[in-house]
C-alpha positions in Angstrom: 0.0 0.0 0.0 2.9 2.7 1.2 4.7 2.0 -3.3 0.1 2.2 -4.3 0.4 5.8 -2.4 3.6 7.1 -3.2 2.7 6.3 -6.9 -0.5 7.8 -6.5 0.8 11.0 -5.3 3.4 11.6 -7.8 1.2 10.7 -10.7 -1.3 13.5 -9.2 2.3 16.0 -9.0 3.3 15.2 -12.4 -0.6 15.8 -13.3 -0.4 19.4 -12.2 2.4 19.9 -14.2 0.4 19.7 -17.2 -1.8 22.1 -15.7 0.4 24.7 -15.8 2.0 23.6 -19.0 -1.2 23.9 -21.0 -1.0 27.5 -21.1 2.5 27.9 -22.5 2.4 29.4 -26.4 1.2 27.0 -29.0 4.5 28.4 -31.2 6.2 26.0 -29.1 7.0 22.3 -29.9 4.6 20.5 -28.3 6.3 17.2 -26.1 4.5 14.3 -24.2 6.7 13.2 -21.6 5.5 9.6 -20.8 6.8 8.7 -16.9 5.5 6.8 -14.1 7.6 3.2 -13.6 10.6 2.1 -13.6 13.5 -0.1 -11.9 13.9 0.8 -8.2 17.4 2.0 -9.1 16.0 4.5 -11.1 13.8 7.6 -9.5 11.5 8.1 -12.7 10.3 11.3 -11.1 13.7 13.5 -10.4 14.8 12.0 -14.1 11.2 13.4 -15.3 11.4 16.6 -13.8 14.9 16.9 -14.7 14.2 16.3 -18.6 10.8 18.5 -17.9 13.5 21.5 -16.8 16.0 21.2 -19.6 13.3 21.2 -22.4 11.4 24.0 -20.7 14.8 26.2 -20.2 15.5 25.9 -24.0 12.4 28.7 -24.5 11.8 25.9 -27.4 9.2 23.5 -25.5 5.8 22.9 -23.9 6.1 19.9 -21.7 3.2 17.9 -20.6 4.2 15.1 -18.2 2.3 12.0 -17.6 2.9 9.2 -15.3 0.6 6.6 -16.9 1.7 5.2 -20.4 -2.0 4.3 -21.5 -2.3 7.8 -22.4 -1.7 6.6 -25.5 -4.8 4.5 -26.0 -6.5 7.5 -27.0 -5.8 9.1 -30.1 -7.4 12.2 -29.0 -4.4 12.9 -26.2 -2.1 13.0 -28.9 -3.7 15.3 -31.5 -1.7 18.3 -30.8 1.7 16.6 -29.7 4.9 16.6 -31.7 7.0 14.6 -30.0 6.3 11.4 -27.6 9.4 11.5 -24.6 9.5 7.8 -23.2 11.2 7.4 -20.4 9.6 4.7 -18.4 10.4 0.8 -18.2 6.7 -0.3 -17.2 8.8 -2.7 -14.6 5.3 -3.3 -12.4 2.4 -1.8 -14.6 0.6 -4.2 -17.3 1.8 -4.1 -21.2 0.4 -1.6 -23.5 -3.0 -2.1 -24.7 -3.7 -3.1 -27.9 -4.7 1.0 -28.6 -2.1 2.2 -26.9 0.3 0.4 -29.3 -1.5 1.0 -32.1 -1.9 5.1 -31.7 2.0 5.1 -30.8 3.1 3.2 -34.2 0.6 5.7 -36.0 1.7 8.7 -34.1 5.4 8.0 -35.2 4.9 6.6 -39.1 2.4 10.1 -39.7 5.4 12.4 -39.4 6.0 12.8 -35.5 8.8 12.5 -32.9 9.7 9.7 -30.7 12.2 9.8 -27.8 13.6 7.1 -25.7 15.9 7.3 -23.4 17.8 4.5 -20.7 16.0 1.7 -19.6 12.6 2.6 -21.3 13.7 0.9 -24.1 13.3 -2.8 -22.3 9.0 -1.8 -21.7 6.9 -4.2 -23.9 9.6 -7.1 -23.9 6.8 -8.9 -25.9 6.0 -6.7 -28.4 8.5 -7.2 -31.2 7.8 -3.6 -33.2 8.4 -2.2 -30.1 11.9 -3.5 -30.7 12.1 -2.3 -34.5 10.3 1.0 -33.2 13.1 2.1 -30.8 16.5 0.7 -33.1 18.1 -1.3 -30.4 16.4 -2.5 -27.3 17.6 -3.7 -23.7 16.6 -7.3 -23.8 17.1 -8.8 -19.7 19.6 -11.5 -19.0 21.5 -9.7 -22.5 22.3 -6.4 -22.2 24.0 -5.0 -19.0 26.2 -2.5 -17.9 29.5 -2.0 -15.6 29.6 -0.2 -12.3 28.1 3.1 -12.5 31.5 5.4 -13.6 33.2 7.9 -15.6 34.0 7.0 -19.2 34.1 9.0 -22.5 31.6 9.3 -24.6 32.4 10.2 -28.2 30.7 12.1 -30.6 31.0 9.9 -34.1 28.9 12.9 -36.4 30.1 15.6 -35.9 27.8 17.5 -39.1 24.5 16.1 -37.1 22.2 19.3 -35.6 21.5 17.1 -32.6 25.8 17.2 -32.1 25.7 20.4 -33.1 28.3 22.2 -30.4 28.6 18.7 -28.7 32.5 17.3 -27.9 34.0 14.5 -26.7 33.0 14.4 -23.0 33.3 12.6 -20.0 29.7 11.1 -18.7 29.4 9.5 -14.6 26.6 7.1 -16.0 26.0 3.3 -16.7 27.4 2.5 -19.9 25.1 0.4 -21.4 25.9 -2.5 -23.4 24.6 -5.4 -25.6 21.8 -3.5 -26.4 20.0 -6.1 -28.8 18.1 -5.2 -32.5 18.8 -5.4 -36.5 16.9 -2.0 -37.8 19.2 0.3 -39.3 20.2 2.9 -37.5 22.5 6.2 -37.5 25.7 6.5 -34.5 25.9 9.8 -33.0 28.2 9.2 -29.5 29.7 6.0 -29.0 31.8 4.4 -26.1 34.2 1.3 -25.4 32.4 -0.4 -22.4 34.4 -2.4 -20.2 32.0 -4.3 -19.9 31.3 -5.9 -23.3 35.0 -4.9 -24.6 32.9 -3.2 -27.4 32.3 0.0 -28.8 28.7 0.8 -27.8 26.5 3.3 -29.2 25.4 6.1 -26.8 22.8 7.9 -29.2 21.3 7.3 -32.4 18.7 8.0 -34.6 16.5 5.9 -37.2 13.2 6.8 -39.1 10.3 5.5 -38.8 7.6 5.4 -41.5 7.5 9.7 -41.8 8.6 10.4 -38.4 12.0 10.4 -36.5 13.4 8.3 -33.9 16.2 9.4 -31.3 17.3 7.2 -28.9 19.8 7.9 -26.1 21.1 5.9 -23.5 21.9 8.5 -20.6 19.6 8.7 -17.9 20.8 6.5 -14.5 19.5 9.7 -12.7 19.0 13.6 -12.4 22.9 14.3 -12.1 23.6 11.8 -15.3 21.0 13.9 -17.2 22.2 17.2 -16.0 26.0 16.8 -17.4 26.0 20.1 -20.1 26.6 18.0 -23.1 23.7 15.7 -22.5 21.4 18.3 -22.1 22.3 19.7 -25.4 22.0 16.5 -27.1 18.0 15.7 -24.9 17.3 19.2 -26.9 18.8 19.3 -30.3 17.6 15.9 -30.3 14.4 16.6 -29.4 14.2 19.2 -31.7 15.5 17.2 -34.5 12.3 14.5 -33.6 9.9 16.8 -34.5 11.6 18.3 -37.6 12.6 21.1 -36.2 
């Protein structure tokens, strides 16, 4: 009952959030930030609020945040959005339904944005599009990671907008690893993980049908997210999602 009420209460915070967020100008690119579950490693709602802040502070974004992925089961909620943010790993809450799915894969092959970040890509482990949808996906018992430390991540295009101003920098993050999937895709920041004794890729991007994927894998928490270079990269590439 005490994880029922805590969830319960910062679903209603993240609520008012969108509140306040409704009345930000409509010249702004609109973003559904979809949050709510996760790992207990990972505190969805700092990384949320964290994400919410560096869009916001761009002057670029209106950020709605939502702590309940079935959002998406109604087309309706996603009329005036441009880009879907997913960053939750649905670790305790059901699958998407059978709506949801289908509204998301519509959303993105019409023309719009999609952006996942860390673990989310491991949600709907039985839902092979899902796979195809995000590029590469975190498959349990596959991919991993080394102890949480300092490495280098390394920008491989440097003529991308999304790296636009973006160097070589050093990231205190999981490195993630083994990341499993076949669709083409496009390297942006790589790494050599430990780990895996491979050269990983950080951040990428793919299409999808008319719209654009971008996929990054920073995120452990709030500090991780607020290192200057991956802020640049969560808005240019945000930006770059929904054809900006």
């Amino acid at each position: 009952m005490h994880l029922l009420s805590s969830l319960l209460f910062a679903t209603t915070l993240l609520a008012s959030v969108v509140t306040v967020q409704a009345a930000d100008t409509p010249a702004k690119t609109r973003v559904l930030l979809i949050t709510g579950d996760d790992v207990s490693a990972h505190d969805w709602l700092s990384c949320a609020v964290a994400t919410r802040d560096v869009l916001q502070a761009s002057g670029q974004f209106s950020v709605e945040v939502i702590g309940n992925a079935e959002v998406l089961a109604k087309a309706d909620n996603l009329k005036n959005i441009d880009v879907i943010y997913f960053m939750i790993y649905n670790a305790q809450t059901p699958t998407l339904s059978a709506a949801g799915k289908e509204n998301l894969l519509a959303f993105v092959k019409g023309g719009k944005g999609f952006v996942v970040t860390h673990l989310a890509s491991a949600s709907f482990k039985d839902w092979a599009e899902f796979r195809t949808l995000c590029g590469r996906v975190w498959v349990m018992g596959t991919s991993g990671h080394g102890p949480r430390s300092v490495f280098k991540a390394k920008v491989v295009d440097t003529a991308s907008p999304i790296t636009k101003g973006v160097k070589d920098f050093d990231q205190d993050d999981e490195l993630y690893a083994k990341l499993q999937g076949d669709a083409p895709i496009h390297v942006l920041l790589q790494a050599e993980s430990d780990w895996s004794k491979q050269v990983e890729p950080l951040a990428f991007t793919l299409d999808y049908g008319q719209g654009h994927v971008f996929h990054h894998t920073f995120g452990h928490d709030a500090k991780a997210l607020n290192t200057p270079e991956v802020k640049t990269l969560i808005v240019q590439g945000t930006a770059w999602a929904a054809g900006k």
